[in-house]
N, C-alpha and C positions, 0 to 999 in steps of 0.2 A: 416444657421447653419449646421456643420458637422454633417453625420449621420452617426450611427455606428450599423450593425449589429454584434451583439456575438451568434454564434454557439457551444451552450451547457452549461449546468446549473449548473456543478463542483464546485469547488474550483475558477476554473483556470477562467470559467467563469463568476462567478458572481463576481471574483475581477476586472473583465477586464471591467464589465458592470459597478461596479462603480464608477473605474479609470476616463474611458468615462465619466462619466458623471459628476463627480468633474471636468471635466475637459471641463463643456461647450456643451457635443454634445448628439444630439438625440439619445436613444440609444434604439434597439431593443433588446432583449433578446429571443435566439428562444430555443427549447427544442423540440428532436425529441420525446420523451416518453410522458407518460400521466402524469410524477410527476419532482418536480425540485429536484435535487441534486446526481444524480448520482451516482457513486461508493463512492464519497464523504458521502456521508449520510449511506452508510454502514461503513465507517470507524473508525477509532478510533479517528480521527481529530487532531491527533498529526503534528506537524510541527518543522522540525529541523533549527533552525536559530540561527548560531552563531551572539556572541555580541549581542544578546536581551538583552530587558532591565528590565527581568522579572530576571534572575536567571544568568545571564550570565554576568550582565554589569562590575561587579567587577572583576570577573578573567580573562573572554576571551580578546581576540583581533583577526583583521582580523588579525595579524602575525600569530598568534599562527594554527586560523582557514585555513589560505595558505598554509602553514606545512603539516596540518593536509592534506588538500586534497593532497598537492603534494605527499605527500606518498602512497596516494590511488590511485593515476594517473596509471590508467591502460584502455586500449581499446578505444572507441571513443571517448575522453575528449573534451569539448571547453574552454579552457581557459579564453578567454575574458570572457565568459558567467559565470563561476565559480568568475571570480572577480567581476562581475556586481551583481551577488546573494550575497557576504559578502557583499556588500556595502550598496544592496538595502533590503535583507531580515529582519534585525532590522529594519530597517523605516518602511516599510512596514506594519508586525508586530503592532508595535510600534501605526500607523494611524489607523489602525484597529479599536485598542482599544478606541482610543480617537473620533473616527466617526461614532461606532458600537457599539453594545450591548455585542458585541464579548470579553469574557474577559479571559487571560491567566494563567496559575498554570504552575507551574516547573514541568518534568515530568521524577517520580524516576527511571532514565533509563540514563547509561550512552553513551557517544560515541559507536558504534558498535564496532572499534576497538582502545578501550581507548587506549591501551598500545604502538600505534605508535604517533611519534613526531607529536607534537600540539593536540594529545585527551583531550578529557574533562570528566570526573568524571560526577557522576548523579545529576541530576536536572538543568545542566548547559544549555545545547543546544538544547536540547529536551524538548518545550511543549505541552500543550492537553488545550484545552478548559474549562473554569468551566461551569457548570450546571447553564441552564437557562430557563425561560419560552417566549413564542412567543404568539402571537393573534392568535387565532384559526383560521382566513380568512389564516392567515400564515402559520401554520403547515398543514391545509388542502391542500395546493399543492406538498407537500414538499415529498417523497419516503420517505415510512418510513424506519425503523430499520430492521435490519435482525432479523425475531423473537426469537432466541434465543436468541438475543446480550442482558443483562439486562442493564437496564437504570444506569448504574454506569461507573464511570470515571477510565481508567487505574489506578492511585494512590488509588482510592478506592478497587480494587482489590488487589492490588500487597501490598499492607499497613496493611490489614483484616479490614478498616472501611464498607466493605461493609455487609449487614445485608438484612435480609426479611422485617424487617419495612420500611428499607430505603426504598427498592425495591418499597415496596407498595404504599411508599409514592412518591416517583416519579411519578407511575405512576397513583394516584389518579389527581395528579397534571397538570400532563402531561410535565412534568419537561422533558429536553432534557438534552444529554449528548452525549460527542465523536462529531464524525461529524454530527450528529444530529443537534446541540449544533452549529458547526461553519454555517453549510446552514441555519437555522432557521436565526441567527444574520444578517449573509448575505444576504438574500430574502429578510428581511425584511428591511434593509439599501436599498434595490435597486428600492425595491415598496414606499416605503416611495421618495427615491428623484427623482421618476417620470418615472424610466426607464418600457417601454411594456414587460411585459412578454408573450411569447407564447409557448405553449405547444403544445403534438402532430402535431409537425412541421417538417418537415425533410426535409435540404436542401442537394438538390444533382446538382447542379449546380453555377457555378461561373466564372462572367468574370471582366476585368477590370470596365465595369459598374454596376457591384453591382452583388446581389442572385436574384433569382428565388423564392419568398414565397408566397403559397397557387396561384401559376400561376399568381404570380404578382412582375416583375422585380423591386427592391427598387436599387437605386443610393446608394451605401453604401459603407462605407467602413468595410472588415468584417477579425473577431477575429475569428480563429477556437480554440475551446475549448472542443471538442467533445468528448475529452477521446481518447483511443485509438484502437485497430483492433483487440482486443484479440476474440469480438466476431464474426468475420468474417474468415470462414475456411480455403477460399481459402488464404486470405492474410498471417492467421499462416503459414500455408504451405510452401509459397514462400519466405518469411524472417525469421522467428526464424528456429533453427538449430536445435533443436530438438522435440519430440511430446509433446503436452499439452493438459492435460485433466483437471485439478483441477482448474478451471475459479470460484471467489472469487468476481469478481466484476459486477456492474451493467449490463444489456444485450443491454444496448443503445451503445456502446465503438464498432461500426461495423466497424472502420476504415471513416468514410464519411470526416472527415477531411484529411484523409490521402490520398484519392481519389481526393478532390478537388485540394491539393494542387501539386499533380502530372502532375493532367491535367494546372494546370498552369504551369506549367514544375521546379519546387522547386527542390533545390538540398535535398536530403535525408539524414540523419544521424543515428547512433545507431539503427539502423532495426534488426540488429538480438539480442540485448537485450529487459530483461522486469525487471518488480520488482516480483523477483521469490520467493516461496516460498512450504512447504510442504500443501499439502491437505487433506482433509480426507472430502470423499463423505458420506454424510447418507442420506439411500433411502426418497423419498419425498421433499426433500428439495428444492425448484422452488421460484425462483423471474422472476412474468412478464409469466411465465409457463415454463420458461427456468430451466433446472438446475443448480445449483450452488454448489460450495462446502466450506468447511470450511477450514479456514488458521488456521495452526497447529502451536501455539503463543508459550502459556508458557508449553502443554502438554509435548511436549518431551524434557524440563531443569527439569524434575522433578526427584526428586531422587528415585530409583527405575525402571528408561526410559532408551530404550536404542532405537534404530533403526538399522536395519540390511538390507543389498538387496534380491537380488533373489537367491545367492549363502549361504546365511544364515551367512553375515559378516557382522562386523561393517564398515561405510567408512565414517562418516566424527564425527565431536563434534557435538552433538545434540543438545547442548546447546548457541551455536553461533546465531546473528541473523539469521532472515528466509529466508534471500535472499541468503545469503552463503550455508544455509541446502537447501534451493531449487535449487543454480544452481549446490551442490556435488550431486545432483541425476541427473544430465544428463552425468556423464562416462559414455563412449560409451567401449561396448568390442567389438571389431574388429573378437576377436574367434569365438564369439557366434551370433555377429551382430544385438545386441539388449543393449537397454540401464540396466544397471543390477540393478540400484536402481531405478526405473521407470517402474512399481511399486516398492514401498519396504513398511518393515513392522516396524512398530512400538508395543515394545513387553516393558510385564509390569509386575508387579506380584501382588498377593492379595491387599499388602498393599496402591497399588495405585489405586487401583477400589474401595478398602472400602470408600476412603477419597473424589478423586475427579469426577466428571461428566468425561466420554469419549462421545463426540459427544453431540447425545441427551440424550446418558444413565448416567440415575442420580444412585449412589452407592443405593446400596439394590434392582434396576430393574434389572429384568429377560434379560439375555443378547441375542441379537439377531443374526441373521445369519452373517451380517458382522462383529461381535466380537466375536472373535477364543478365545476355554478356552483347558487349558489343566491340568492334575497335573503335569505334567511334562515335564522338556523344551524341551527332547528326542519325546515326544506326540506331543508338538505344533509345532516342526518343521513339521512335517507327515501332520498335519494340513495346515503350511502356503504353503508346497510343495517346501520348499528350502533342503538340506543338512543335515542331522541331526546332521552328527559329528561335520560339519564346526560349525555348529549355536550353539551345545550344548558347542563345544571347546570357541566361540565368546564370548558367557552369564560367561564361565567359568572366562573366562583373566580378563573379564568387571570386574566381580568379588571380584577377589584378588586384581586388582588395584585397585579397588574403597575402599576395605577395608583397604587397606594403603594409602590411601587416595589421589589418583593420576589416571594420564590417559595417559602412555607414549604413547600412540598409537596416540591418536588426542587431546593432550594436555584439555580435558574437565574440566572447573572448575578451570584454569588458569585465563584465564581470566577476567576483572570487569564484562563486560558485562553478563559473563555465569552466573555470581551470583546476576545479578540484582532481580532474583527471590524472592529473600526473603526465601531461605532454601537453604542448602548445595546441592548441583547438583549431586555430586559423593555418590551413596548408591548401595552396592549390590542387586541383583536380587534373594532375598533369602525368600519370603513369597510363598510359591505355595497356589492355583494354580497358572497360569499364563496366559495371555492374549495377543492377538496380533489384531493389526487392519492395513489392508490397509493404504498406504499414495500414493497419485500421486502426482509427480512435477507439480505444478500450477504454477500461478503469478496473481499478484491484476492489471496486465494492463502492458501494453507493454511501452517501452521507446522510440521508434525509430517517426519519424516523419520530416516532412519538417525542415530541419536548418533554424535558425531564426538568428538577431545580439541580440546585447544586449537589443534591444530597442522592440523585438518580431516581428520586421517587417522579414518578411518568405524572405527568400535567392533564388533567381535561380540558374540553372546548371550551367550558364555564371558567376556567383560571381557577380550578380549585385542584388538590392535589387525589388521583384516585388511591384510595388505600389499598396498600397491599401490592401494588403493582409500579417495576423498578425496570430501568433501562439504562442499557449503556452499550460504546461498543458504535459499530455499524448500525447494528438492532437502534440506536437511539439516534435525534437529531443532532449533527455535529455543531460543537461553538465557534467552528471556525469559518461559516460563509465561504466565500469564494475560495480564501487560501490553503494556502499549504504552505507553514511558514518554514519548518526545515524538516530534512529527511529524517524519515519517523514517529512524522504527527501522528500517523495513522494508530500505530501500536504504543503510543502517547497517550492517547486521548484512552483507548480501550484499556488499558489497565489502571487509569486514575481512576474516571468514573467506574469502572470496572469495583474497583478496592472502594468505592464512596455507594455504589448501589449495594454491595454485599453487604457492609458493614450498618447501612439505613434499614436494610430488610431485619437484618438480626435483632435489631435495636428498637427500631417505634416502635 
């Protein structure tokens, strides 16, 4: 019998470990941390896949969906790999549902950027997971939630079905939701048809005859799924292009698949991208005893939001997806030779602290040292230490365009996507006081990784395929170059290729 070791407990992983194993072979499952699911289980568990057969199957098509990407084709693209994702992400999907517990909801969000040729409108391509319950042997391994994250599903948020009963009731229950929701189904499809699981495992060695686990060489053939390098310093340093401080995702992603696959001599792809995003640190906040910080989602589409850099300007639509607000904070200024929105601030006024949570502070708490208050936007520039004129001339413009209901400067609130909030995006900044809080460029995990084909078998420097050795995941180079086409590429990409590395390792 073929045996498969899979390196890491993801998305990407536990679809590769059941691929494997639908597919015939022994299959290990290793996990260097203490708990399964990785950055996966912090997440929203959203997955972008056109032509699903959830909300998509009546309008989309792979035409419309080729379109779509070709128009986003920018940076390290793999083509083959983009048409083996239309063809293979609905089936994928699709088996999920019908071999798991795993079950799908439309999710009210449309294409990131509907309005170019072949986008899709909300609830099409974009879904999230429904709410579900696991056997406690299951949820006991499983990482949990970020504690802030409340047990509720993006549509329950963004719709207003979510409530304090609900809340309560989830978690009387212990009801899972988001990525929660897809690892639970997961782990427990992989323990149910026999696959080993192992924890606090860390493979750092690989040759054509297999891994190295607990100093015991296995014959295997092996899937890296380990996530990506985000938390490894040296390796940010050497490939992404600019600094990152605002790390969102789990602390196991150290790069170890990125290392093995080098020292097999793998050809490399998209190293200096990630899936970027804005952040916002509040003190305490530790997964693993590491810091983490918070991905800045729906706070700054809000009406009344604006974001400015270290100069005290506006520079990008606040309202656009997060990948696009995270990689408009790495301009570089050459004059000053610092990045100018890296930090930058995110500035607000009364009306939007009475209504919503900033970080961990809930409306009516006493506001703390990282939340700048002023009466006045002249006071809170002095505070954030930008420009006063620039920033008070910036709030002014925001202003009067917002009140005629426009954003000629970065077109904000144009777009479907800026409005998938459920409230008008464009509002003046006219309640004093006013408030500002930090933002660093983050990213939920890096893109780059050893090139694979379609099938996930990892590529060499020579263009020949190395045997035996499979990626996917963060662990692999993304086909998506620059973009981020809609919410939930991320957990897209990682359980297709995920399900196409598992099922290649079982099989050649």
């Amino acid at each position: 019998m073929v045996k498969v070791v899979v390196l890491g407990s993801g998305a990407a992983g536990l679809a590769a470990a059941l691929a494997a194993r639908a597919a015939g072979a022994e299959v290990t499952l290793v996990e260097a941390t203490s708990t399964i699911g990785g950055t996966t289980a912090l997440s929203s568990g959203a997955v972008w896949v056109p032509g699903n057969h959830v909300g998509g199957s009546t309008v989309d098509s792979i035409e419309q969906a080729r379109l779509y990407l070709g128009s986003l084709s920018a940076g390290d693209t793999a083509p083959a790999l983009l048409e083996s994702y239309l063809v293979k992400a609905p089936q994928v999907a699709r088996r999920l549902e019908d071999t798991t517990t795993l079950r799908w909801q439309p999710l009210p969000y449309p294409d990131c950027h509907r309005e170019r040729p072949g986008g899709m409108g909300s609830g099409v391509r974009s879904l999230e997971p429904l709410p579900l319950t696991v056997p406690a042997s299951v949820s006991a391994l499983m990482r949990p939630s970020s504690p802030w994250r409340p047990p509720l599903t993006v549509t329950e948020m963004t719709s207003g079905a979510a409530t304090p009963e609900l809340v309560a009731e989830r978690l009387r229950t212990g009801t899972l939701v988001g990525g929660q929701a897809m690892v639970g189904a997961l782990l427990s499809a992989v323990l149910d048809a026999g696959v080993e699981v192992r924890i606090s495992t860390r493979v750092t060695d690989w040759s054509p005859d297999g891994v190295v686990i607990d100093g015991e060489r296995h014959r295997a053939r092996v899937v890296l799924a380990t996530g990506g390098f985000e938390r490894n310093s040296a390796l940010l340093k050497t490939f992404l292009r600019a600094p990152v401080r605002g790390l969102i995702g789990a602390p196991g992603s150290r790069g170890d698949g990125l290392r093995l696959a080098m020292a097999a001599g793998a050809a490399l792809g998209a190293m200096s991208e990630a899936w970027w995003c804005p952040s916002l640190r509040v003190p305490g906040d530790e997964i693993d005893g590491e810091p983490v910080y918070r991905m800045l989602f729906a706070e700054r589409a809000r009406p009344g939001v604006i974001m400015v850099d270290q100069r005290g300007r506006r520079f990008t639509n606040e309202a656009q997806n997060y990948n696009d607000v995270g990689r408009a904070m790495h301009a570089f200024s050459a004059e000053d030779f610092r990045f100018d929105a890296d930090p930058s601030w995110m500035v607000f006024d009364a009306a939007v602290r009475e209504r919503h949570p900033i970080g961990s502070v809930r409306p009516g708490d006493p506001e703390p040292e990282w939340l700048l208050r002023a009466d006045t936007t002249a006071e809170l520039a002095k505070l954030m230490g930008v420009h006063p004129v620039t920033f008070v001339d910036a709030v002014d413009r925001f202003n009067r365009n917002a009140e005629a209901g426009s954003d000629p400067d970065f077109g904000r609130g144009r777009g479907e996507y800026d409005r998938a909030g459920g409230e008008p995006t464009l509002r003046p900044l006219s309640e004093p006081p006013y408030f500002a809080v930090m933002v660093h460029a983050g990213l939920g995990g890096t893109k780059g990784g050893p090139r694979t084909d379609e099938h996930g078998r990892v590529v060499h420097v020579d263009g020949s395929v190395i045997p035996g050795l499979y990626a996917a995941g963060n662990a692999a180079a993304s086909p998506f170059g620059l973009a981020y086409p809609g919410t939930g590429t991320t957990l897209g990409q990682a359980l297709t290729f995920g399900d196409s590395a598992g099922q290649a390792a079982a099989t050649d």
